[in-house]
BASELO-38025 format. One record per residue (C-alpha): z, x negated, y; residue in one letter; residue number from 1. Coordinates in Angstrom, 3 decimals, m for minus. Example, Ala and Ser with C-alpha at 12.3 -4.5 7.8 and 13.67 -1.06 7.14 Angstrom:
<fizas>
[[7.800, m12.300, m4.500], "A", 1]
[[7.140, m13.670, m1.060], "S", 2]
</fizas>
This chain:
<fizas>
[[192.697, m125.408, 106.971], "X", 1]
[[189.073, m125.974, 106.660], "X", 2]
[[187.186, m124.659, 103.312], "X", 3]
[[185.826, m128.086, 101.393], "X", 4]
[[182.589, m125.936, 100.701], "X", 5]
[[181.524, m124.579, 104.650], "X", 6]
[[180.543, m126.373, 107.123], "X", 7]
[[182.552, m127.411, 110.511], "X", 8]
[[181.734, m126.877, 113.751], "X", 9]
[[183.351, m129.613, 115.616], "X", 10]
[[183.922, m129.998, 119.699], "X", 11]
[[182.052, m132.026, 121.378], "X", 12]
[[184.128, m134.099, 123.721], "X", 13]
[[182.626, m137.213, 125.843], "X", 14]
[[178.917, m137.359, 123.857], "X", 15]
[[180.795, m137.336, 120.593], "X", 16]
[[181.525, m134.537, 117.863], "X", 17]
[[185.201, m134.857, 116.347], "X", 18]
[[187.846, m132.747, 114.955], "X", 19]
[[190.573, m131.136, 116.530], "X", 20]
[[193.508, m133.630, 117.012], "X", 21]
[[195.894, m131.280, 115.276], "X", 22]
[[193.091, m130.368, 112.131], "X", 23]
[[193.642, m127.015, 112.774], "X", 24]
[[190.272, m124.756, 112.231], "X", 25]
[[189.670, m121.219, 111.961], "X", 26]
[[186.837, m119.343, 110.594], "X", 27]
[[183.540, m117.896, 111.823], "X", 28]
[[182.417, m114.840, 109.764], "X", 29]
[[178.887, m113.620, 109.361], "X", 30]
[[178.921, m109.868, 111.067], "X", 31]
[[176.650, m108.362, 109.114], "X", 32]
[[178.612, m108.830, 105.526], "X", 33]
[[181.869, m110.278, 106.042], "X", 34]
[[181.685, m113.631, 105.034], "X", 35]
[[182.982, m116.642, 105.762], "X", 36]
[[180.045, m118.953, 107.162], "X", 37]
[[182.034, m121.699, 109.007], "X", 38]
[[185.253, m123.485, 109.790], "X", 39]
[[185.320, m124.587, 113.879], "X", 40]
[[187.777, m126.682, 115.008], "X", 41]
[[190.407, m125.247, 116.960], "X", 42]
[[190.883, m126.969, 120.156], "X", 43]
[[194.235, m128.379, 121.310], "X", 44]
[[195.923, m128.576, 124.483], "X", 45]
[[195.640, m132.262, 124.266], "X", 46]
[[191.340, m131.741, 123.055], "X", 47]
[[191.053, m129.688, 126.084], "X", 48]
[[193.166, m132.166, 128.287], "X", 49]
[[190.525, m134.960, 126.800], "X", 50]
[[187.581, m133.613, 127.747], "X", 51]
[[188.528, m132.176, 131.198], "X", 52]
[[189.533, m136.318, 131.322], "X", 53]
[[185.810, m137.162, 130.026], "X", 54]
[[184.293, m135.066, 132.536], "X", 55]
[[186.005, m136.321, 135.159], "X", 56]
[[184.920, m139.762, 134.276], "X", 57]
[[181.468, m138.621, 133.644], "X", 58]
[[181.420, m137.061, 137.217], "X", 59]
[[181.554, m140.774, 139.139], "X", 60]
[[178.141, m141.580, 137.943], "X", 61]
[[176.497, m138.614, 137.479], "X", 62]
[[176.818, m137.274, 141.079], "X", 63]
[[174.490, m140.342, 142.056], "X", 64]
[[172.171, m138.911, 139.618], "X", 65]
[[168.786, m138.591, 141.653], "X", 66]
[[166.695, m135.438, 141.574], "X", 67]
[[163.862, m137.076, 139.750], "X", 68]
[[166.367, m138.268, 136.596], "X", 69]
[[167.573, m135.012, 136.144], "X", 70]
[[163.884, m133.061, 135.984], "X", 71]
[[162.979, m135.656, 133.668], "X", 72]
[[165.711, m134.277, 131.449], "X", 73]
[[165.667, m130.946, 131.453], "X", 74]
[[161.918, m131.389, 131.017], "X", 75]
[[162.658, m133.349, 127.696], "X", 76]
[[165.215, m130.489, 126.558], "X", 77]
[[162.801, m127.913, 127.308], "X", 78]
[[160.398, m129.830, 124.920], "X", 79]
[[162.845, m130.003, 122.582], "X", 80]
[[164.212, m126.097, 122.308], "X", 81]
[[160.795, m125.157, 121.429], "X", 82]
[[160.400, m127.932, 118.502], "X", 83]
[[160.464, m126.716, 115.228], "X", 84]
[[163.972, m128.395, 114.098], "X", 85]
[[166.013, m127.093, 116.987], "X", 86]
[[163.761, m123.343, 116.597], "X", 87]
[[165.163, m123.381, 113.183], "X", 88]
[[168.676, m124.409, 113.727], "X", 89]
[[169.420, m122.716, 116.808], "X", 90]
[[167.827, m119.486, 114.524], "X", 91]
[[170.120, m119.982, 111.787], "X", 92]
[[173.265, m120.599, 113.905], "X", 93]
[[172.658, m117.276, 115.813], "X", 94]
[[171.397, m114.560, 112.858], "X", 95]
[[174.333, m115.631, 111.144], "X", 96]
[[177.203, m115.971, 113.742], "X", 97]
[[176.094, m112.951, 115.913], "X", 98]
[[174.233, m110.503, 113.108], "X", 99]
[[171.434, m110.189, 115.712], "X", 100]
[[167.687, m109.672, 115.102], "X", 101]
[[165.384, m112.413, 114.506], "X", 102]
[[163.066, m111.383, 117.373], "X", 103]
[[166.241, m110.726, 119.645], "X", 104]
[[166.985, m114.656, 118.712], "X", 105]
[[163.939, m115.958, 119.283], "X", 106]
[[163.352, m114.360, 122.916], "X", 107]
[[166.795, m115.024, 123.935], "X", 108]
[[167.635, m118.000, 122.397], "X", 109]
[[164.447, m119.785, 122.240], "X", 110]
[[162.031, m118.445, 124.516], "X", 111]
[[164.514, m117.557, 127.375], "X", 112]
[[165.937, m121.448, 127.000], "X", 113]
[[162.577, m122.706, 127.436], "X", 114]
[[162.275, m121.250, 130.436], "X", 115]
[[165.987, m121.781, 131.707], "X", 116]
[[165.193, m125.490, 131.356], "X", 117]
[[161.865, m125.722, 133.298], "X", 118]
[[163.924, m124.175, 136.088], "X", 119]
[[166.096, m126.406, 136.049], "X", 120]
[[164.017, m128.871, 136.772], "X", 121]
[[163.648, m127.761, 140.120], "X", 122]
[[167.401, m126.664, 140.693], "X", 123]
[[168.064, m130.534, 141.090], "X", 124]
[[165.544, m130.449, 144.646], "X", 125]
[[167.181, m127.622, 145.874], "X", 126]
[[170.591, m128.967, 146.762], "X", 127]
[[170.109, m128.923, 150.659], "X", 128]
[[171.860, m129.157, 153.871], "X", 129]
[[170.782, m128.010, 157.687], "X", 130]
[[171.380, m129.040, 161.153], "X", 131]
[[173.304, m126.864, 163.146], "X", 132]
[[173.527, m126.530, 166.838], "X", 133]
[[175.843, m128.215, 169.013], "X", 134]
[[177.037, m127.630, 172.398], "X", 135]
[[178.281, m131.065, 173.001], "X", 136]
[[175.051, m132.314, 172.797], "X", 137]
[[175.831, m134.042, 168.962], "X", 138]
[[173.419, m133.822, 165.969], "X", 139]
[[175.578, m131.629, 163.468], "X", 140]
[[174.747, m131.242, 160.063], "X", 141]
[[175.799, m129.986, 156.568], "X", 142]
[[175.643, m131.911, 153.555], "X", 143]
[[175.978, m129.933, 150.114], "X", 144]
[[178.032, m131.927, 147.494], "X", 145]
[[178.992, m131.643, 144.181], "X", 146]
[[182.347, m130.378, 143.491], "X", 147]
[[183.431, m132.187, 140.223], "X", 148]
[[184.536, m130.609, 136.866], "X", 149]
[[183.553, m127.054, 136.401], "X", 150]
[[185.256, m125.085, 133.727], "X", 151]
[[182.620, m122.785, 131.901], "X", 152]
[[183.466, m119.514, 129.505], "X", 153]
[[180.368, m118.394, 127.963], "X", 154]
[[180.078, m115.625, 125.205], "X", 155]
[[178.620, m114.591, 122.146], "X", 156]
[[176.081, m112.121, 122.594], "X", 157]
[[173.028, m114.805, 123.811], "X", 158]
[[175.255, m118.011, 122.848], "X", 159]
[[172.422, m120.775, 123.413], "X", 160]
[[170.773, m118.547, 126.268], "X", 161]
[[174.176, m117.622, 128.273], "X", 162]
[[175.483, m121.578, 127.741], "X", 163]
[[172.722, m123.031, 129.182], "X", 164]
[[171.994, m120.327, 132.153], "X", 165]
[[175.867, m121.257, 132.901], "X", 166]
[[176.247, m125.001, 132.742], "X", 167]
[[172.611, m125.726, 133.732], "X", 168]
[[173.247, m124.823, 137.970], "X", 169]
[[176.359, m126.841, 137.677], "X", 170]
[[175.052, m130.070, 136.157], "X", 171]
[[172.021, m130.090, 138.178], "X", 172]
[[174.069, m129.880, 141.240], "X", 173]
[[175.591, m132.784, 140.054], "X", 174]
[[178.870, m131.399, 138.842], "X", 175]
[[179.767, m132.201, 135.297], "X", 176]
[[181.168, m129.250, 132.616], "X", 177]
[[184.082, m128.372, 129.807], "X", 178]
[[182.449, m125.353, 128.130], "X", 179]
[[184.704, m122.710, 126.046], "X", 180]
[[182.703, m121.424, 123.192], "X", 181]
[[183.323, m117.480, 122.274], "X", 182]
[[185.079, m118.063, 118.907], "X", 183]
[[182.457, m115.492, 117.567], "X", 184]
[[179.723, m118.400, 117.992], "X", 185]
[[180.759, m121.992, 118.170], "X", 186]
[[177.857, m123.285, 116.514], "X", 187]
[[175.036, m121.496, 118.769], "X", 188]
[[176.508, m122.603, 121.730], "X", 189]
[[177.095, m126.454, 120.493], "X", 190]
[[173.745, m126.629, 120.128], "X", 191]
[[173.710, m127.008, 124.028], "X", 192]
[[175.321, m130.300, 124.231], "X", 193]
[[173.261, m131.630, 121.058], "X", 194]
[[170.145, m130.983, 122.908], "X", 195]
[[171.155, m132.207, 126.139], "X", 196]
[[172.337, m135.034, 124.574], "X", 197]
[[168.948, m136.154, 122.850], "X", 198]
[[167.440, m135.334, 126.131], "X", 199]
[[169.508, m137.853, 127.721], "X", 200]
[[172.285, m136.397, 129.270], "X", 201]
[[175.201, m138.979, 129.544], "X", 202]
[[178.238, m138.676, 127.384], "X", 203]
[[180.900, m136.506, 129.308], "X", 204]
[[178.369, m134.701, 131.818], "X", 205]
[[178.774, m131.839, 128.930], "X", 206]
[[181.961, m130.889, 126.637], "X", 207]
[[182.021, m128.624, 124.398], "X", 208]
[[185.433, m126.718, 123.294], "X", 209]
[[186.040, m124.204, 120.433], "X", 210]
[[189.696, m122.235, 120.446], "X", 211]
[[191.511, m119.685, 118.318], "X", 212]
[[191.605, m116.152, 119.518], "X", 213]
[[195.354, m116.795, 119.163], "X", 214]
[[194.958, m119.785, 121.389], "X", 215]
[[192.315, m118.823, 124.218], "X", 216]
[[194.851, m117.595, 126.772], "X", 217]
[[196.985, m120.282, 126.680], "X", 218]
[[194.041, m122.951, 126.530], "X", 219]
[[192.058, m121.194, 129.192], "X", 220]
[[195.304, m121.378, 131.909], "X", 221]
[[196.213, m124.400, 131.182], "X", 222]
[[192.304, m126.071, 131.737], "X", 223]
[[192.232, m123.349, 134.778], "X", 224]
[[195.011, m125.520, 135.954], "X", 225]
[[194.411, m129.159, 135.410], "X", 226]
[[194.066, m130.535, 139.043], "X", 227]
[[190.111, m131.909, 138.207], "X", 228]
[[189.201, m128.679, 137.506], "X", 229]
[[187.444, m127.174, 141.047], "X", 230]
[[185.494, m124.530, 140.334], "X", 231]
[[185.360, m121.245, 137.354], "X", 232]
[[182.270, m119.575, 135.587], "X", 233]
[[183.069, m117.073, 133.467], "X", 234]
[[180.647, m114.550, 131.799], "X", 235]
[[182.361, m111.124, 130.062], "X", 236]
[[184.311, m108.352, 130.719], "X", 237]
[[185.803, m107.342, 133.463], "X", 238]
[[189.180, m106.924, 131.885], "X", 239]
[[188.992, m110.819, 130.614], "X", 240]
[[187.308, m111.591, 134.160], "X", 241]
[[190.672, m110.176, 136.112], "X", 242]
[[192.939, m112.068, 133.638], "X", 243]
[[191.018, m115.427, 134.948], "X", 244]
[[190.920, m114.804, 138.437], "X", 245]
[[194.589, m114.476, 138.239], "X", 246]
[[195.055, m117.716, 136.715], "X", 247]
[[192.539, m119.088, 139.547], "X", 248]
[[194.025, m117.609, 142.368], "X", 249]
[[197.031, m119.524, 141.418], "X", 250]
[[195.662, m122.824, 142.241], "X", 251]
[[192.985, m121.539, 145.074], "X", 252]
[[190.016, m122.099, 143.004], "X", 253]
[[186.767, m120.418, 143.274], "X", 254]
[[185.326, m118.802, 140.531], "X", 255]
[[181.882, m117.213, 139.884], "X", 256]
[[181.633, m113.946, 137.432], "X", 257]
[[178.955, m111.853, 135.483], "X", 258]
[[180.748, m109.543, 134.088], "X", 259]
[[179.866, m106.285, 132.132], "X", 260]
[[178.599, m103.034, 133.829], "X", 261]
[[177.505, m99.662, 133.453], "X", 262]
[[173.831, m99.415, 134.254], "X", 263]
[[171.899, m96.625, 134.955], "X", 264]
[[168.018, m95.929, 134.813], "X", 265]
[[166.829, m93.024, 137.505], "X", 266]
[[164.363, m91.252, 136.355], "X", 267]
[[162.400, m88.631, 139.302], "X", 268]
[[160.284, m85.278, 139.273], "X", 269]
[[156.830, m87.467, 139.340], "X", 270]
[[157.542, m89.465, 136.966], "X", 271]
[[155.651, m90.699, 133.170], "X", 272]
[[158.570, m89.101, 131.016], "X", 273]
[[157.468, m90.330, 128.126], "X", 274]
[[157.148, m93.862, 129.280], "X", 275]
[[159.888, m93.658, 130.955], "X", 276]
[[161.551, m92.309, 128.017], "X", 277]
[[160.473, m95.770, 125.726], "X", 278]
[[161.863, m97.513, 128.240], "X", 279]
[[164.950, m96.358, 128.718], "X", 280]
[[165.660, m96.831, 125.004], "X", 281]
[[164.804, m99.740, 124.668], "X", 282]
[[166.750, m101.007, 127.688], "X", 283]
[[170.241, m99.061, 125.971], "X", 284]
[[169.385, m100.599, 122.152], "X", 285]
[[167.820, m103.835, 122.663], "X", 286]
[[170.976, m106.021, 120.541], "X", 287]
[[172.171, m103.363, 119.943], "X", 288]
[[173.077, m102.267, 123.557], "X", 289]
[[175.288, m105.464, 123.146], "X", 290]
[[173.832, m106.853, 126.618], "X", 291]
[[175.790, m106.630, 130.194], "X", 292]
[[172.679, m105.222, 131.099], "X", 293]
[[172.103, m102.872, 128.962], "X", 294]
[[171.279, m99.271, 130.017], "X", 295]
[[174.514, m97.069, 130.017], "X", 296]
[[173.397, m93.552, 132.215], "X", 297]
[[170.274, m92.021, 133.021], "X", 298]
[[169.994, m90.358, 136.543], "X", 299]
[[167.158, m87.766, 135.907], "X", 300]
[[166.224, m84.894, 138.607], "X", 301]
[[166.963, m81.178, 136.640], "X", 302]
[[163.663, m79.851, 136.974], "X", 303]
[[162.380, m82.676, 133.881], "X", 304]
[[165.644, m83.538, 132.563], "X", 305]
[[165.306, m81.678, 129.088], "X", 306]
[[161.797, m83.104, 128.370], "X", 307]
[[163.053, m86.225, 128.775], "X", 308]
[[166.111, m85.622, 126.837], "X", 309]
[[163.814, m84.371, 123.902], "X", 310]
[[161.529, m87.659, 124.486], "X", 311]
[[164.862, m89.679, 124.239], "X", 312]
[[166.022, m87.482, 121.264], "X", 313]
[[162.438, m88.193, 119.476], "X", 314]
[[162.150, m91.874, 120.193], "X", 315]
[[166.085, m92.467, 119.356], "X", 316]
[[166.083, m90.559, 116.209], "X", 317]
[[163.434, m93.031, 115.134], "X", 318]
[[165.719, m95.718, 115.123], "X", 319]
[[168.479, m97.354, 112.285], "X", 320]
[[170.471, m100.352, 112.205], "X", 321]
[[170.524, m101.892, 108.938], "X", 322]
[[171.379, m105.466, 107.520], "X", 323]
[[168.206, m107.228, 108.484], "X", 324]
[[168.340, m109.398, 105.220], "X", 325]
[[167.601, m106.447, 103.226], "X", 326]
[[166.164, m103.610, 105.142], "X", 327]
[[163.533, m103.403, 108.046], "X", 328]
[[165.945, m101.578, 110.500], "X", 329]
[[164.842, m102.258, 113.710], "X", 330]
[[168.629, m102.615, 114.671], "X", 331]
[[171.039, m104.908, 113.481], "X", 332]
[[175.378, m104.895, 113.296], "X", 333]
[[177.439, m105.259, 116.483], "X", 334]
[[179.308, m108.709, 116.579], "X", 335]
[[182.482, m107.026, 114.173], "X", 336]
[[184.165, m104.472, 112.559], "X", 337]
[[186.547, m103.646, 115.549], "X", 338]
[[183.897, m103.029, 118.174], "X", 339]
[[181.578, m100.729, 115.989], "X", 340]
[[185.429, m98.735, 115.116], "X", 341]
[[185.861, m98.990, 118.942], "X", 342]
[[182.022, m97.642, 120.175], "X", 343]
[[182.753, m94.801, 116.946], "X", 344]
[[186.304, m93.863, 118.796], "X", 345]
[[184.327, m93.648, 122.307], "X", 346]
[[182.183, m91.159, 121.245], "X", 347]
[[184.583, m89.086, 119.167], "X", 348]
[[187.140, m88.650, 122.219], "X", 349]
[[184.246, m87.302, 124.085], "X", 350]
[[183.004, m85.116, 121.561], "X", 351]
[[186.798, m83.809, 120.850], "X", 352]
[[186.969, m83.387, 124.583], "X", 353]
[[183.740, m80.976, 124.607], "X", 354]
[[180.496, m83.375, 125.043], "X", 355]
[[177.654, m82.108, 122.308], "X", 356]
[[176.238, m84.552, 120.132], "X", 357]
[[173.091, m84.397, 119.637], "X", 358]
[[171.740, m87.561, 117.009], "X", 359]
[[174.620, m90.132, 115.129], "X", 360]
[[176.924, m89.770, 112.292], "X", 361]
[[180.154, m90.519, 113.881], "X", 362]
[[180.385, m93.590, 111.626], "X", 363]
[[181.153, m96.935, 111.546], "X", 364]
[[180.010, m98.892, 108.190], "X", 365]
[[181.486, m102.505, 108.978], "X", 366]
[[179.902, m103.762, 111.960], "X", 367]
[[177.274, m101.269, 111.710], "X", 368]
[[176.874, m98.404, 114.183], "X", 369]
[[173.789, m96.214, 113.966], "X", 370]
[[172.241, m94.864, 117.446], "X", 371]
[[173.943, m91.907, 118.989], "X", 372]
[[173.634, m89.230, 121.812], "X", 373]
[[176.140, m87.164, 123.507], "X", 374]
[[175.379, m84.700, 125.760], "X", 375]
[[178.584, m83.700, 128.470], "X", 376]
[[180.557, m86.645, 129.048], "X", 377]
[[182.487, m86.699, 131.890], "X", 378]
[[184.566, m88.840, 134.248], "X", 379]
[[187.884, m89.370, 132.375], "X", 380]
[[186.734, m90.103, 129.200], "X", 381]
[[186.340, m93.840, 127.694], "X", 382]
[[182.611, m93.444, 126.912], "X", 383]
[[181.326, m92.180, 130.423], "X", 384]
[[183.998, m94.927, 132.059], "X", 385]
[[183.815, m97.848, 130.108], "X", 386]
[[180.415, m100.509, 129.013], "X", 387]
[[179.972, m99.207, 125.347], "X", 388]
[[178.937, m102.369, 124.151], "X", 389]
[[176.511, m100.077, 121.595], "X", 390]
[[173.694, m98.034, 120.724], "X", 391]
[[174.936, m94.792, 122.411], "X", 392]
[[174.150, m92.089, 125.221], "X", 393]
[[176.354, m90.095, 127.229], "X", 394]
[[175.555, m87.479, 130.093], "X", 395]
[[176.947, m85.163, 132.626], "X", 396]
[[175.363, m82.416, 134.748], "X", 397]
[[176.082, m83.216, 138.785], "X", 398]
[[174.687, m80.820, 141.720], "X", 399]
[[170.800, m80.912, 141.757], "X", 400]
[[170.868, m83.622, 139.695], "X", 401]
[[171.063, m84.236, 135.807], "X", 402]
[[173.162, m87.229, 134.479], "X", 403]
[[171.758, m87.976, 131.251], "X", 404]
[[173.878, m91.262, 130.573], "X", 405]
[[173.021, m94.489, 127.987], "X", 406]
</fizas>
């Protein structure tokens, strides 16, 4: 039951906010120290049932929604991300639900939806068709149409950013949305639908669902198959990504992924190592390497691969993470205890299985996981296999070529 003293994050279900139908909340912990910051309502299969049932409705109208009417407002909401009220809130929400760093927030959640929102304002004009040729002498053409209700998983790691990158396309296609919520960040990612909403989105274009971890499986196949649903966006790991195109392929539904990878930087003979060096750490420890983008391996030729291993070394060992409320650490927590245990386990199979490390402690403190290097990873093992999720290096030596990986 929800705490009398925290607030709740409620869903967001056909332009209003309201509880779950059954009460039932769970809570939403700060990262960085453990606590409690928030109950958010847990959805129901009946709360997911009414808003796949609100954007339905929604999507009669808002399909005739000209071009010009939808610039207008996503012009408005990009006005509006950048005011001072929703800078604060959407700041607050964030730092506290994701334990990320303030400039990390702003240029993510701020800056990046600024500029997600002007684009949108074009994505409206580029819904096209073509002629095609005929050989009985007929004008053929294609018309592009909206598909209806689009079911929407966003996560946690650029909640505001990610939500509206996701549901933005969809809407200004004309399609209208039920968006799951990571239950790591409910409130950064309702702010979505309240700022589309004073921008003058109609009610039920956007809905907004929170679930228990307990419940996300079962609520996730059971909106995957509601018959209005048409189409699936889902951003996350590949693990959770072939769980949901199981579901889909049940039905026939198309889906569209971004799921996590394993990135590497290539680094040649000619190149500015020590730039290239700055670079390449900041590209594995920006968030905390918490980014599907994030670099994971460095592809370096031998002949410069240990100067830029000792440029790495240098720049890394520059680095902490510390609880930005009380330190100047230029890195902050990872989004919970289990993943900073989990990036700590990585690296220690490796090392047990002969890599070198070369800078970290081997420790996880809460959420918090200092930078790290290994040296001889190999194929097999977790860390040179799997997306980290963390501020770590591994490496392996192939052929001609030295694999110096992030």
């Amino acid at each position: 039951m929800a705490s009398p003293h925290l607030p709740t994050v409620p869903l967001f279900i056909a332009g209003c906010k309201r509880s779950s139908s059954s009460g039932a909340t769970y809570d939403v912990h700060n990262p960085a120290n453990g606590q409690v910051i928030a109950n958010a309502a847990a959805a129901t299969a009946q709360d997911c049932k009414e808003a796949i049932e609100a954007a339905e409705k929604a999507f009669g109208a808002w399909q005739f929604a000209t071009p010009g009417q939808k610039s207008v407002l996503f012009k408005k909401a990009a006005e509006l991300v950048v005011s001072d009220s929703y800078k604060d809130k959407i700041m607050k929400a964030i730092t506290e639900e994701t334990g990320c760093t303030a400039s990390w927030g702003k240029l993510i959640n701020v800056d990046l939806c600024h500029n997600v929102l002007h684009e949108a304002c074009e994505m409206a004009y580029q819904v096209k068709g073509e002629i095609l040729p005929s050989d009985s002498g007929a004008q053929s053409f294609v018309q592009r149409l909206p598909m209806g209700v689009v079911f929407v998983i966003s996560p946690w790691n650029a909640p505001l950013g990610l939500s509206l990158m996701t549901v933005l396309p969809p809407i200004a296609a004309g399609n209208t949305v039920v968006l799951k919520t990571s239950e790591y960040s409910p409130s950064g990612q309702l702010i979505a639908a309240e700022l589309l909403k004073e921008a003058g989105l109609p009610d039920g274009v956007l809905n907004i669902i929170h679930t228990a971890r307990e419940d996300s499986g079962p609520r996730v196949a059971e909106i995957i198959a509601h018959p209005a649903v048409r189409k699936i966006a889902f951003t996350g790991s590949d693990r959770v990504g072939s769980i949901i195109a199981a579901e889909a392929a049940k039905y026939l539904k198309p889906c569209v992924f971004e799921l996590g990878g394993k990135a590497p930087a290539v680094v040649l003979n000619g190149a500015n190592v020590e730039a290239a060096s700055r670079a390449i750490v900041s590209g594995a420890m920006n968030h905390s390497g918490q980014m599907c983008i994030s670099t994971e391996r460095v592809i370096v030729q031998r002949d410069i691969a240990q100067q830029l291993i000792d440029n790495v070394k240098a720049v890394t060992s520059k680095i902490k993470a510390g609880d930005q409320s009380k330190t100047d650490a230029k890195l902050s927590c990872v989004f919970n205890p289990s993943s900073a245990a989990n990036i700590i386990s990585m690296i220690q199979e490796a090392v047990a299985d002969g890599a070198e490390l070369l800078v970290g402690d081997l420790k996880a403190q809460g959420a918090f996981v200092q930078p790290h290097i290994v040296l001889g990873a190999k194929p097999g093992q977790r860390l040179w296999d799997r997306e980290s999720f963390g501020p770590d290096f591994t490496s392996k030596a192939w052929g001609k070529l030295f694999f110096f990986g992030l």
